[in-house]
Biopython code that builds the backbone (N, CA, C, O; Angstrom):
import numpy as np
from Bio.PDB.StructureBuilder import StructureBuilder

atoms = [
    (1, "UNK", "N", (1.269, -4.211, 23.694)),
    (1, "UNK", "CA", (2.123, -3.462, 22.790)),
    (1, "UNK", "C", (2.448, -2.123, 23.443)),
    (1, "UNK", "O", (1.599, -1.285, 23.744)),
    (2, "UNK", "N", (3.944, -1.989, 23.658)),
    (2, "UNK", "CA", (4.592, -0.392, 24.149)),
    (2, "UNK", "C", (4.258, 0.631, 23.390)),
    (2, "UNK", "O", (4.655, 0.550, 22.227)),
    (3, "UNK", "N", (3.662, 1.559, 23.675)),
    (3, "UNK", "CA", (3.767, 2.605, 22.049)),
    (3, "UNK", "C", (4.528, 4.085, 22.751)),
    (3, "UNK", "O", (4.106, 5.147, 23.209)),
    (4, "UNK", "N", (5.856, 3.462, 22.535)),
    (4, "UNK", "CA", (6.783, 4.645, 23.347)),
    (4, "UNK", "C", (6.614, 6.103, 22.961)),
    (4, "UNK", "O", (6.948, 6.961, 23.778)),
    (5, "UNK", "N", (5.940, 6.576, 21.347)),
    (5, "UNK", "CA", (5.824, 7.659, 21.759)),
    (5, "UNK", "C", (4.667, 8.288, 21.831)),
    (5, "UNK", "O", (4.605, 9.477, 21.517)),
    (6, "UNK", "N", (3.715, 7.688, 22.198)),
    (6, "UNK", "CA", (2.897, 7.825, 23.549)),
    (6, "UNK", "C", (2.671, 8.136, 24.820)),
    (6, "UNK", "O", (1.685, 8.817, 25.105)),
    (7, "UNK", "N", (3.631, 7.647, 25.884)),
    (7, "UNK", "CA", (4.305, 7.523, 26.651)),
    (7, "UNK", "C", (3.893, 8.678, 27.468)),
    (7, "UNK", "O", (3.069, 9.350, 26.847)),
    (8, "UNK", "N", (4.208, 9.229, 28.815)),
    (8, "UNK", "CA", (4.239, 10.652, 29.202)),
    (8, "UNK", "C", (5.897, 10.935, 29.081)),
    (8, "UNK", "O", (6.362, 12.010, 28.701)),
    (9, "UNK", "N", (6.670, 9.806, 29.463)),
    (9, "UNK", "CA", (8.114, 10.051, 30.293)),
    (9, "UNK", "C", (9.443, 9.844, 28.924)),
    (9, "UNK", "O", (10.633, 9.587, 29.108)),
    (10, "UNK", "N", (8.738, 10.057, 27.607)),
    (10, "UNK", "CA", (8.950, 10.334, 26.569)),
    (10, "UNK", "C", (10.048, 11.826, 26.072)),
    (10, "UNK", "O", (9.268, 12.778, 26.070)),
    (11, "UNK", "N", (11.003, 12.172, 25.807)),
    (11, "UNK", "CA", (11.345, 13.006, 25.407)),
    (11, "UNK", "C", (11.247, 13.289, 23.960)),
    (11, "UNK", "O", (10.908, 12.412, 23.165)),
    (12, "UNK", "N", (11.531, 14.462, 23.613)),
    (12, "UNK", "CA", (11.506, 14.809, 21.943)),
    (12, "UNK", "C", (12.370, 14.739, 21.251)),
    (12, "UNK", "O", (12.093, 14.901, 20.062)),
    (13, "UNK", "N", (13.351, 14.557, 21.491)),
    (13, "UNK", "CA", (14.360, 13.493, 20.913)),
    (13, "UNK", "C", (14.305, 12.521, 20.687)),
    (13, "UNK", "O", (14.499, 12.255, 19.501)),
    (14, "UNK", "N", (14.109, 11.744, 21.321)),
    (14, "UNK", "CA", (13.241, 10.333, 21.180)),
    (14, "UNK", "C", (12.763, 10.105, 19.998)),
    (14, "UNK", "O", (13.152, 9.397, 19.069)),
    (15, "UNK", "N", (11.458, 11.109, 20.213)),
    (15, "UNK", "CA", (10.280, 11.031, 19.558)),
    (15, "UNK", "C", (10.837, 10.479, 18.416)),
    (15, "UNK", "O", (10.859, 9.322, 17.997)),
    (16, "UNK", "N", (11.460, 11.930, 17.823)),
    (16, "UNK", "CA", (11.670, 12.337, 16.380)),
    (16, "UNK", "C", (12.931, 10.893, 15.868)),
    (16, "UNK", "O", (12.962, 10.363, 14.758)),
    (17, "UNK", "N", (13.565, 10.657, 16.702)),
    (17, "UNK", "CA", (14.067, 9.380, 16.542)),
    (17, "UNK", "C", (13.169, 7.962, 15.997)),
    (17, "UNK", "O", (13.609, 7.158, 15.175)),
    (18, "UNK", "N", (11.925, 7.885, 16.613)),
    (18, "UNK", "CA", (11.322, 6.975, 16.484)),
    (18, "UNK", "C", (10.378, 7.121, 15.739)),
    (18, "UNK", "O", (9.622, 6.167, 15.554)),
    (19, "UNK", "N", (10.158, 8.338, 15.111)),
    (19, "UNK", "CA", (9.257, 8.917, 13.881)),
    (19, "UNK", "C", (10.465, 8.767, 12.604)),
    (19, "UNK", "O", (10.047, 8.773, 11.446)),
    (20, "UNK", "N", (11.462, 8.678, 12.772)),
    (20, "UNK", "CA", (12.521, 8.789, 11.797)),
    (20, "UNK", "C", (12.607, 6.615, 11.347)),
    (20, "UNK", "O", (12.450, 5.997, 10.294)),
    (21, "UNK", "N", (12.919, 6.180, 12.758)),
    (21, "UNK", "CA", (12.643, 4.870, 12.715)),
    (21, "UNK", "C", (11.696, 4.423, 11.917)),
    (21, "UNK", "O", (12.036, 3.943, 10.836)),
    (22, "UNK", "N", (10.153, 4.494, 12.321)),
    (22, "UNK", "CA", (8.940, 4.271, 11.784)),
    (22, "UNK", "C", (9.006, 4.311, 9.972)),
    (22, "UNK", "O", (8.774, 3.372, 9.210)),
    (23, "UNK", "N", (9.418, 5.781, 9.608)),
    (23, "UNK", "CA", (9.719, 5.689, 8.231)),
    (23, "UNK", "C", (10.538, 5.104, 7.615)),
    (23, "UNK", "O", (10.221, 4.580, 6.547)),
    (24, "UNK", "N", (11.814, 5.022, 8.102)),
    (24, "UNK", "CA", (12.570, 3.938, 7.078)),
    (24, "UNK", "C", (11.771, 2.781, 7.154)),
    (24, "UNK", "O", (11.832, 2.230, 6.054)),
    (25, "UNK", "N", (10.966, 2.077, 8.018)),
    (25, "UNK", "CA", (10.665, 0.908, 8.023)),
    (25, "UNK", "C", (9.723, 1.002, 7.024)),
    (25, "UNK", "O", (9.886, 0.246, 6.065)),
    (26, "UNK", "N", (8.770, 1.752, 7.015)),
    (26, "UNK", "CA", (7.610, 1.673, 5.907)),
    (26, "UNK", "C", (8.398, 1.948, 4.841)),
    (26, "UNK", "O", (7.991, 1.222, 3.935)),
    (27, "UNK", "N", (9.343, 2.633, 4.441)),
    (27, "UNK", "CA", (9.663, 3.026, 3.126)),
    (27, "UNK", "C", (10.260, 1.722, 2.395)),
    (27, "UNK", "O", (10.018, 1.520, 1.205)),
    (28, "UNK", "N", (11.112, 0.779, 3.217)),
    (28, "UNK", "CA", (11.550, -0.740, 3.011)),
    (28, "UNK", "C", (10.287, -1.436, 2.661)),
    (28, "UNK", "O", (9.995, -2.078, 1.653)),
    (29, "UNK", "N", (9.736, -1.211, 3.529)),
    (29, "UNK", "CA", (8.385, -2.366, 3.423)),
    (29, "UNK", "C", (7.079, -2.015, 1.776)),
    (29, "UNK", "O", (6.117, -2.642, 1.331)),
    (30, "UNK", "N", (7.483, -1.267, 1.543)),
    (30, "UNK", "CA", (7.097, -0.705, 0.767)),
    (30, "UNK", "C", (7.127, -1.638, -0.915)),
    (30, "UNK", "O", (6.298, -1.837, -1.803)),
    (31, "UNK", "N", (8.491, -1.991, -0.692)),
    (31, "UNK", "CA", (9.469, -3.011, -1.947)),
    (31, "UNK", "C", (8.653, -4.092, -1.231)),
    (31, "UNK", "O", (9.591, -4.730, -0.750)),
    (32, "UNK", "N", (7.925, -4.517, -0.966)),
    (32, "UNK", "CA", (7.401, -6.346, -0.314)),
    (32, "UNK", "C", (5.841, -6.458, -0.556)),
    (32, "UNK", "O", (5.127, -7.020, 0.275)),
    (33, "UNK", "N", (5.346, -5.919, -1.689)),
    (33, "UNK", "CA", (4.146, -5.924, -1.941)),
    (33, "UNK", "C", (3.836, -7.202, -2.060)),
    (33, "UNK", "O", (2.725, -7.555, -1.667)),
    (34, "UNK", "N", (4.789, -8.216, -2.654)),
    (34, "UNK", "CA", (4.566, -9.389, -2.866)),
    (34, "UNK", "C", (4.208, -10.444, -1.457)),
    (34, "UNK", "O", (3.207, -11.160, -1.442)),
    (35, "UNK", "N", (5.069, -10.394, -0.470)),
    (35, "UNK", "CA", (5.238, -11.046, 0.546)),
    (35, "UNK", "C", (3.550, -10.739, 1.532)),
    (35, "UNK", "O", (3.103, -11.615, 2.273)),
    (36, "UNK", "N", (2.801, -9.314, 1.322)),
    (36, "UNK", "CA", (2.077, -8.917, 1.887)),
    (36, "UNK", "C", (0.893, -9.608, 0.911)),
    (36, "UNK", "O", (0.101, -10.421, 1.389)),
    (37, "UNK", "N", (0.866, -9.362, 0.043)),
    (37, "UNK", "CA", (0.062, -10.121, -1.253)),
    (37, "UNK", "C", (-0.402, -11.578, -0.812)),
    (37, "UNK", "O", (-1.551, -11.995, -0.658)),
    (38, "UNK", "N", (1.139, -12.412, -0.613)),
    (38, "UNK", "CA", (0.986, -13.611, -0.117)),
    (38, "UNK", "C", (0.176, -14.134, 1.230)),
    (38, "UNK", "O", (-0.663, -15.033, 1.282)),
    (39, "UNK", "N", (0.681, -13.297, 2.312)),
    (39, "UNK", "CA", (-0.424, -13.546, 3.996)),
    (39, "UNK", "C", (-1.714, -12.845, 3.025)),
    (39, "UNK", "O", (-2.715, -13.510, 2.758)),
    (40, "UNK", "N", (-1.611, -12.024, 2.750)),
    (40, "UNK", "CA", (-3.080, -12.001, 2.820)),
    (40, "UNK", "C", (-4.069, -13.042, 1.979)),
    (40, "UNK", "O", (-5.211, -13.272, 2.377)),
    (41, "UNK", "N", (-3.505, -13.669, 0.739)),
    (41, "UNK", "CA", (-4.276, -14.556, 0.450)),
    (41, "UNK", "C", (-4.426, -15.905, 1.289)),
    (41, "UNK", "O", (-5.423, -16.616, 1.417)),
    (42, "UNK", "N", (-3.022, -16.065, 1.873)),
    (42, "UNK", "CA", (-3.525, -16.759, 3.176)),
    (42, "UNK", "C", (-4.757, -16.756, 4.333)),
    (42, "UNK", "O", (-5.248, -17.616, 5.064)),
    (43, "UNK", "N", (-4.917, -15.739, 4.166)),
    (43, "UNK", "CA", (-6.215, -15.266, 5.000)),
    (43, "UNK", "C", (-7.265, -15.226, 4.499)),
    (43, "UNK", "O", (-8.259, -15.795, 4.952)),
    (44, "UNK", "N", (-7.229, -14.448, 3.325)),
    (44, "UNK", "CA", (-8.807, -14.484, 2.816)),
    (44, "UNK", "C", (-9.452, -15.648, 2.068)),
    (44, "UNK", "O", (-8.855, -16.592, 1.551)),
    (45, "UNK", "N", (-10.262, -15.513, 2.085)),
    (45, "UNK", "CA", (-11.880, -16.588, 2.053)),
    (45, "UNK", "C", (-11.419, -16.675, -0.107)),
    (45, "UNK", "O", (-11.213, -17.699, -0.757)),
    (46, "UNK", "N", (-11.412, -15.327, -0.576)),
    (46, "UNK", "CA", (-11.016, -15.559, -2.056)),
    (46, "UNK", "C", (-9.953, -15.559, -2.572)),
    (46, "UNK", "O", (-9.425, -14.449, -2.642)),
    (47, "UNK", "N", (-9.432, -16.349, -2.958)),
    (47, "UNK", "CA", (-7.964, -16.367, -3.470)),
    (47, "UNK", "C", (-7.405, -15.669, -4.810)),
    (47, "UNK", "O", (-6.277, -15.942, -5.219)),
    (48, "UNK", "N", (-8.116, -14.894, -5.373)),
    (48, "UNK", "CA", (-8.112, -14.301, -6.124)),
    (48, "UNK", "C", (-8.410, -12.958, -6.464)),
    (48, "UNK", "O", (-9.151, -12.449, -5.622)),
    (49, "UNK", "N", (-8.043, -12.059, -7.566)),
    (49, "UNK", "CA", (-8.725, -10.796, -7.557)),
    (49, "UNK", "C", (-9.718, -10.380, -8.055)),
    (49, "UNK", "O", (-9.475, -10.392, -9.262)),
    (50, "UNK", "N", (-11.164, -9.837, -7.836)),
    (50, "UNK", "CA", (-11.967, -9.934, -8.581)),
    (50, "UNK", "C", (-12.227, -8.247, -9.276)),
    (50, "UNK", "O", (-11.491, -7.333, -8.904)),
    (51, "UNK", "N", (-13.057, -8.065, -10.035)),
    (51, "UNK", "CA", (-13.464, -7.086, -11.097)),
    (51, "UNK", "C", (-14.382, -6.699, -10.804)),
    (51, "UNK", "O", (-15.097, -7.529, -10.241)),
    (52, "UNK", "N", (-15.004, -5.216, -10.968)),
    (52, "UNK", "CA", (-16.200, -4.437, -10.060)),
    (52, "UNK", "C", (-16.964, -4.936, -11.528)),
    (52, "UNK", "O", (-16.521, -4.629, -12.635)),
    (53, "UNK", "N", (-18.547, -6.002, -11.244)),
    (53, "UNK", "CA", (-19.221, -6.459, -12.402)),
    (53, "UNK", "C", (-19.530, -5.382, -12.843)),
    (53, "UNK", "O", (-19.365, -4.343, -12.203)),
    (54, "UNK", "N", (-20.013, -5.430, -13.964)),
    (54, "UNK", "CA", (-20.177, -3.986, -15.077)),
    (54, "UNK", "C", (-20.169, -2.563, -14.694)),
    (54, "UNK", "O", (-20.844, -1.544, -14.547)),
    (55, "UNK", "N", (-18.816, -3.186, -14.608)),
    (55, "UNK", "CA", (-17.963, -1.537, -14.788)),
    (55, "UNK", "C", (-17.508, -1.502, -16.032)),
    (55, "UNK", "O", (-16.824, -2.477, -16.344)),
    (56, "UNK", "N", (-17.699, -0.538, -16.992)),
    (56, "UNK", "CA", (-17.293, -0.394, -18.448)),
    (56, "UNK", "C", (-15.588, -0.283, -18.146)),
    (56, "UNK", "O", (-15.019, 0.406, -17.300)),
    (57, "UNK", "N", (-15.066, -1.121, -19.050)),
    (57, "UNK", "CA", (-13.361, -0.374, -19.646)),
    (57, "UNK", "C", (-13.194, 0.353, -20.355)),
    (57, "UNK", "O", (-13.527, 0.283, -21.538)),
    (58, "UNK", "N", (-12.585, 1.319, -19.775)),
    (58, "UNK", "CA", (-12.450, 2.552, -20.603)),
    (58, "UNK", "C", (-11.761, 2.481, -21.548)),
    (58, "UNK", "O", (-10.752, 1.831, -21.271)),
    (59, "UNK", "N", (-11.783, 2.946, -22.930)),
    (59, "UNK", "CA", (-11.374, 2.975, -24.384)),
    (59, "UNK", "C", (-10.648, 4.008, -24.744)),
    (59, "UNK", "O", (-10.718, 5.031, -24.062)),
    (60, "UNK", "N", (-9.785, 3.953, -25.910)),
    (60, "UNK", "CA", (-9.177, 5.213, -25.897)),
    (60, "UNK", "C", (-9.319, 5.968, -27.094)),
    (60, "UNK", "O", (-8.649, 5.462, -27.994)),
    (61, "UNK", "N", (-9.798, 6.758, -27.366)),
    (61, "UNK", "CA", (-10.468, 7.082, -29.013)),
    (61, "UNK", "C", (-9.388, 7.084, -29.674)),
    (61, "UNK", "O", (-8.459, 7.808, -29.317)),
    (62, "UNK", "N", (-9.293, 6.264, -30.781)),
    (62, "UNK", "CA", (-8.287, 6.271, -31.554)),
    (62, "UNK", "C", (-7.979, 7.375, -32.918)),
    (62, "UNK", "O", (-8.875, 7.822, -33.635)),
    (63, "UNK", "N", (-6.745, 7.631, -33.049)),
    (63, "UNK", "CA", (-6.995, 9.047, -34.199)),
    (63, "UNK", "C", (-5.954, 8.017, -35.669)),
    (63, "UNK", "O", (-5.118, 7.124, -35.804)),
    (64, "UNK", "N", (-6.868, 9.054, -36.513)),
    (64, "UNK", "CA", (-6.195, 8.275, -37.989)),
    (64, "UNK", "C", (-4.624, 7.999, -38.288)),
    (64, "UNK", "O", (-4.131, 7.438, -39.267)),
    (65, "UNK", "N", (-4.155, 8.411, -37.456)),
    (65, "UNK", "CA", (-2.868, 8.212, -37.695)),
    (65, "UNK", "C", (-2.067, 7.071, -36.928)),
    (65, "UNK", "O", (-0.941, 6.668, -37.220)),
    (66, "UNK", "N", (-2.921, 6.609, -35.829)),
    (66, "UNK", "CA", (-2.624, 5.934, -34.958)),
    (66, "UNK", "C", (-2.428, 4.176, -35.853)),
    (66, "UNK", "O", (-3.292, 3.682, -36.577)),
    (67, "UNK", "N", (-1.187, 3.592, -35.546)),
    (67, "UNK", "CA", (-1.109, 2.610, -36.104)),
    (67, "UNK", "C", (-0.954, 1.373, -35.204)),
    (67, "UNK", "O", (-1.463, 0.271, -35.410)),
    (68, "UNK", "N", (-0.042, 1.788, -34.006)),
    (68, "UNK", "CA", (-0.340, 0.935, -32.982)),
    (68, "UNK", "C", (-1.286, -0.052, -32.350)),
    (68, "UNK", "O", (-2.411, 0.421, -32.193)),
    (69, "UNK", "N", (-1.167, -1.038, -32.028)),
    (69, "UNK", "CA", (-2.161, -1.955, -31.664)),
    (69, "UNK", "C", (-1.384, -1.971, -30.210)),
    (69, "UNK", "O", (-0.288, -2.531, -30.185)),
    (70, "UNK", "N", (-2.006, -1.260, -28.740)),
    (70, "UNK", "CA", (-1.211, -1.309, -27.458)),
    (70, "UNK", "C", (-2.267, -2.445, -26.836)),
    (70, "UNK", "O", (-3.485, -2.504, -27.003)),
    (71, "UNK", "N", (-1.375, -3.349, -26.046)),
    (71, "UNK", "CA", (-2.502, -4.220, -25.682)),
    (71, "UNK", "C", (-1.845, -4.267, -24.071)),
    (71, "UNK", "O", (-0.705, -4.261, -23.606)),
    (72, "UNK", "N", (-3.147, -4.313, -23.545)),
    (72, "UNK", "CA", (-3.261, -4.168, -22.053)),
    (72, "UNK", "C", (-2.552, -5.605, -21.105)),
    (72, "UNK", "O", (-3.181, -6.638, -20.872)),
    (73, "UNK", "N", (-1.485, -5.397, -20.782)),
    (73, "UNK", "CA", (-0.949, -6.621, -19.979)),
    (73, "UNK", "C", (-1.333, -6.778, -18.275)),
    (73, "UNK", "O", (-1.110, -7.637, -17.422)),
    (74, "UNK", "N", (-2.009, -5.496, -18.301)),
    (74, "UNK", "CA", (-1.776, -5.078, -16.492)),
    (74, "UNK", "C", (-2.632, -6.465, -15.850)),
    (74, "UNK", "O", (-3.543, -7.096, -16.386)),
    (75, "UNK", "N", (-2.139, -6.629, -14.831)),
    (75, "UNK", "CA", (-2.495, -8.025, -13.897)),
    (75, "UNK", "C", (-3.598, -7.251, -13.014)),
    (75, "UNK", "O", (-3.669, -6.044, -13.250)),
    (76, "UNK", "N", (-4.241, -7.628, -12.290)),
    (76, "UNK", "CA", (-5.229, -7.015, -11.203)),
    (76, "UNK", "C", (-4.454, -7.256, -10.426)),
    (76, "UNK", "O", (-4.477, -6.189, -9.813)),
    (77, "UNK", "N", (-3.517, -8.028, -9.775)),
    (77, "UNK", "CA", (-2.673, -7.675, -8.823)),
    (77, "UNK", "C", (-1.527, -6.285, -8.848)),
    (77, "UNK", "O", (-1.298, -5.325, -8.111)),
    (78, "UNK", "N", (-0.955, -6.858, -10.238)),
    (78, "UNK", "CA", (-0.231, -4.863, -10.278)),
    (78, "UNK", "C", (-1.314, -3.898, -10.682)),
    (78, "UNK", "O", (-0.811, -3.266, -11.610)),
    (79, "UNK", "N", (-2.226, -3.563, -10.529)),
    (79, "UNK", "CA", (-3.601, -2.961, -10.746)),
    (79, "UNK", "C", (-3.721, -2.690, -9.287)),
    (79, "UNK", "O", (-3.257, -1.572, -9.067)),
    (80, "UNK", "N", (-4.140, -3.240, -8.241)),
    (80, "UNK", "CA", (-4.214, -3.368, -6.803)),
    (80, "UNK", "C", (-2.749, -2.716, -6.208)),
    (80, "UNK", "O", (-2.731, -2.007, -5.202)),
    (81, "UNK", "N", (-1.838, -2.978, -6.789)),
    (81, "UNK", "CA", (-0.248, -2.835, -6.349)),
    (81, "UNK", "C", (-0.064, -1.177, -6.473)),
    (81, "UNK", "O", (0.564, -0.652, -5.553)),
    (82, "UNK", "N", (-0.526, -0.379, -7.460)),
    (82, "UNK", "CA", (0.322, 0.525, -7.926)),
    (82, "UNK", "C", (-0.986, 2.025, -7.758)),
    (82, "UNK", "O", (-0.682, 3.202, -7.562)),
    (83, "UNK", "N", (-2.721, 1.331, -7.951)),
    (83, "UNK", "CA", (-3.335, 2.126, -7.292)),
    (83, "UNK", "C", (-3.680, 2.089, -5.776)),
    (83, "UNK", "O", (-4.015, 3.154, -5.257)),
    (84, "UNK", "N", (-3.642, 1.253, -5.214)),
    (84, "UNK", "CA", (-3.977, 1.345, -3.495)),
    (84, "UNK", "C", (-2.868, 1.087, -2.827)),
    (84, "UNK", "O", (-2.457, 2.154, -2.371)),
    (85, "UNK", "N", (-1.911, -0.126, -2.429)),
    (85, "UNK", "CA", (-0.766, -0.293, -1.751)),
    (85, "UNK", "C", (0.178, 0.595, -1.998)),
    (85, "UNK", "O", (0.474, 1.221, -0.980)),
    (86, "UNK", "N", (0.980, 1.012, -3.274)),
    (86, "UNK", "CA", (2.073, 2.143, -3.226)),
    (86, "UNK", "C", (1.347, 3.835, -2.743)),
    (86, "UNK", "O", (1.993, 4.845, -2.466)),
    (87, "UNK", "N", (0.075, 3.700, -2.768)),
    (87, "UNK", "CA", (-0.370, 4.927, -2.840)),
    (87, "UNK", "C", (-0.739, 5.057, -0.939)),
    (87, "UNK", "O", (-0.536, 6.088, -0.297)),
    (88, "UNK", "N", (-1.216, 3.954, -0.437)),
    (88, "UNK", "CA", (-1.167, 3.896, 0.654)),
    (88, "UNK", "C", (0.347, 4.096, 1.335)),
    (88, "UNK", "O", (0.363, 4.724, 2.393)),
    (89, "UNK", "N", (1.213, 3.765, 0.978)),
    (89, "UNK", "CA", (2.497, 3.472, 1.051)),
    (89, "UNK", "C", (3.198, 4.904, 1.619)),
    (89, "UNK", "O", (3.804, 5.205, 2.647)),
    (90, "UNK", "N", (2.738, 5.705, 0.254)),
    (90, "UNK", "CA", (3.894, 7.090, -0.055)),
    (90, "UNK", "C", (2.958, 7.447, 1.076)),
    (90, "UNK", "O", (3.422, 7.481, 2.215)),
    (91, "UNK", "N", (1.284, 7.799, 0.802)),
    (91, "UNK", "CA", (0.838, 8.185, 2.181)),
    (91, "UNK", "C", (1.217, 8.283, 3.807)),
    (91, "UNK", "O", (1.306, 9.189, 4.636)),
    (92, "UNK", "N", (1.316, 7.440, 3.796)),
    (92, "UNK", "CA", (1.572, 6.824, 5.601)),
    (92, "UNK", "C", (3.294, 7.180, 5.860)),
    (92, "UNK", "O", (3.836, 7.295, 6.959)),
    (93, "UNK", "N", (3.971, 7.317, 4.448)),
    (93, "UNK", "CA", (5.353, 8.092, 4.626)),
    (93, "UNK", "C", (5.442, 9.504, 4.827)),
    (93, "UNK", "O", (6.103, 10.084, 5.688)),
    (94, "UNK", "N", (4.426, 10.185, 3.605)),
    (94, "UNK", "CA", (4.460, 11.674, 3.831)),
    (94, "UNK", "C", (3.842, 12.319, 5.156)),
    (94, "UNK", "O", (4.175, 13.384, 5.675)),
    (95, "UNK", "N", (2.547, 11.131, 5.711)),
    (95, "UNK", "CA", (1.940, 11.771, 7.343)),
    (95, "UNK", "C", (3.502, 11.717, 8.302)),
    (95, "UNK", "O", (4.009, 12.582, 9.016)),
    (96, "UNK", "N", (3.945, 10.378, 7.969)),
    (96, "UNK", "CA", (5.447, 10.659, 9.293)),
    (96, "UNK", "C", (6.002, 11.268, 9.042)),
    (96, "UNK", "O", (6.314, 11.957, 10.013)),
    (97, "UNK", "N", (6.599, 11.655, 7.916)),
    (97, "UNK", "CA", (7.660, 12.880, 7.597)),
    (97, "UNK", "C", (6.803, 14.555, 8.292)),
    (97, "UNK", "O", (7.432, 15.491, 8.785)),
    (98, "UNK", "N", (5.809, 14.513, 8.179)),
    (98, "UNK", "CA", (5.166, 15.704, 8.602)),
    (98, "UNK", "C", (5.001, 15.982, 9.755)),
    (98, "UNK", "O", (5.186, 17.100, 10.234)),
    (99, "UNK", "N", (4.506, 14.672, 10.550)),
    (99, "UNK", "CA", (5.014, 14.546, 12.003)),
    (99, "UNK", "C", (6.266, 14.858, 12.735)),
    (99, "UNK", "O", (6.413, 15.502, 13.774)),
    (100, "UNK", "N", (7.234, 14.202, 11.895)),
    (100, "UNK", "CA", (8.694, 14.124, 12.224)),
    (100, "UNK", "C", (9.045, 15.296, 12.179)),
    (100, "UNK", "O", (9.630, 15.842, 13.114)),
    (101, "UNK", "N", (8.808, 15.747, 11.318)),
    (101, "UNK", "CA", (9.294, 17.181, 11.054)),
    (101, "UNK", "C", (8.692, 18.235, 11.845)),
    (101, "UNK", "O", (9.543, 19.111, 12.000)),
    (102, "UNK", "N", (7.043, 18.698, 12.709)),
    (102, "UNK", "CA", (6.415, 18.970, 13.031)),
    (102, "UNK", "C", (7.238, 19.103, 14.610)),
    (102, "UNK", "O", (7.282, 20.203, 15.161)),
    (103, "UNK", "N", (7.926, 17.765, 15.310)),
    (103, "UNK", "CA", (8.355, 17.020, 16.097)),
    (103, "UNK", "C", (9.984, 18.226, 16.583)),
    (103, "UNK", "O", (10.391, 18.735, 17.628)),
    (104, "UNK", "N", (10.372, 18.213, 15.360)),
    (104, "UNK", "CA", (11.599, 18.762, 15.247)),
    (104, "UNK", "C", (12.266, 20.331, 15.458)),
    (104, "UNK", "O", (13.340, 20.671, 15.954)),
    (105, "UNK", "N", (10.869, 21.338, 14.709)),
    (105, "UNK", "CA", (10.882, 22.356, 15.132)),
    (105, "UNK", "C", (10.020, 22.312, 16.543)),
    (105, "UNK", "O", (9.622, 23.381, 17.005)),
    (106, "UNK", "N", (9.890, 21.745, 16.853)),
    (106, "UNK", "CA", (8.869, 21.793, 18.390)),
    (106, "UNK", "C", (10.727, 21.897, 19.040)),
    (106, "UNK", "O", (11.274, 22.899, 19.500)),
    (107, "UNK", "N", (11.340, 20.479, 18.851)),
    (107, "UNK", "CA", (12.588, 20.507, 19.838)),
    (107, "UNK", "C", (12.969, 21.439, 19.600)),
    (107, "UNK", "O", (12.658, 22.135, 20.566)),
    (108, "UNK", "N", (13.642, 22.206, 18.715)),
    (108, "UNK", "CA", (14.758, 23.415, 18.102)),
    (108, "UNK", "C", (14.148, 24.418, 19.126)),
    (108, "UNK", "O", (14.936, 24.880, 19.951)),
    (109, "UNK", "N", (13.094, 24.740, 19.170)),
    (109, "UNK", "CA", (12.942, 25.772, 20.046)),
    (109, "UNK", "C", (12.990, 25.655, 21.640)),
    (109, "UNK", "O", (13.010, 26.609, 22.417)),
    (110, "UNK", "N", (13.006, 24.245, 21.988)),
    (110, "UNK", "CA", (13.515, 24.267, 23.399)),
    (110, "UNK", "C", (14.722, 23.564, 23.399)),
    (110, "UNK", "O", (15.358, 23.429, 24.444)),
]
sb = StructureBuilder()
sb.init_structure("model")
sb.init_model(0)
sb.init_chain("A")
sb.init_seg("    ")
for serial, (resi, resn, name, xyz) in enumerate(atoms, 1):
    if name == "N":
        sb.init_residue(resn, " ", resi, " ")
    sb.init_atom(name, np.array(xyz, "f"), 0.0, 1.0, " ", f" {name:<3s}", serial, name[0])
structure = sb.get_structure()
């Protein structure tokens, strides 16, 4: 695997080109939680999602006025989806943008 900006014979133009690259790609890839969902159950040994054993669910104290009955639909896959993968996601976007950007005033001044 090339990792061009690595490289010595690399310019900073480049770079910031290929730090600019890098992010659109994660930010796309981002919408394909499903497709990533899928290889990986291909791979793993459990095909399913499991539950940390007695871990209490948290409750929500209810007040007298409250008439609502809200009932919990969330899947452990959008559970998995929306606390670790999107959060990993925006992560690994905001480190390149910081890079990129980091990258950029480096060029401006030469």
């Amino acid at each position: 695997m090339n990792f061009q900006i690595q490289a010595s014979t690399v310019n900073l133009i480049t770079v910031t080109d290929l730090y600019e690259s890098l992010r659109k790609f994660f930010v796309a890839e981002r919408q394909n939680f499903e497709y990533f969902e899928e290889k990986a159950m291909e791979l793993s040994v459990s095909k399913q999602y499991t539950t940390e054993i007695g871990k209490r669910q948290p409750t929500r104290k209810k007040r007298f006025d409250d008439t609502s009955e809200e009932v919990n639909t969330t899947t452990a896959s959008e559970i998995f989806r929306v606390n670790t993968f999107l959060i990993l996601m925006d992560r690994l976007v905001s480190e390149l943008e910081k890079r990129q950007k980091a990258y950029n005033g480096f060029n401006e001044k030469f």
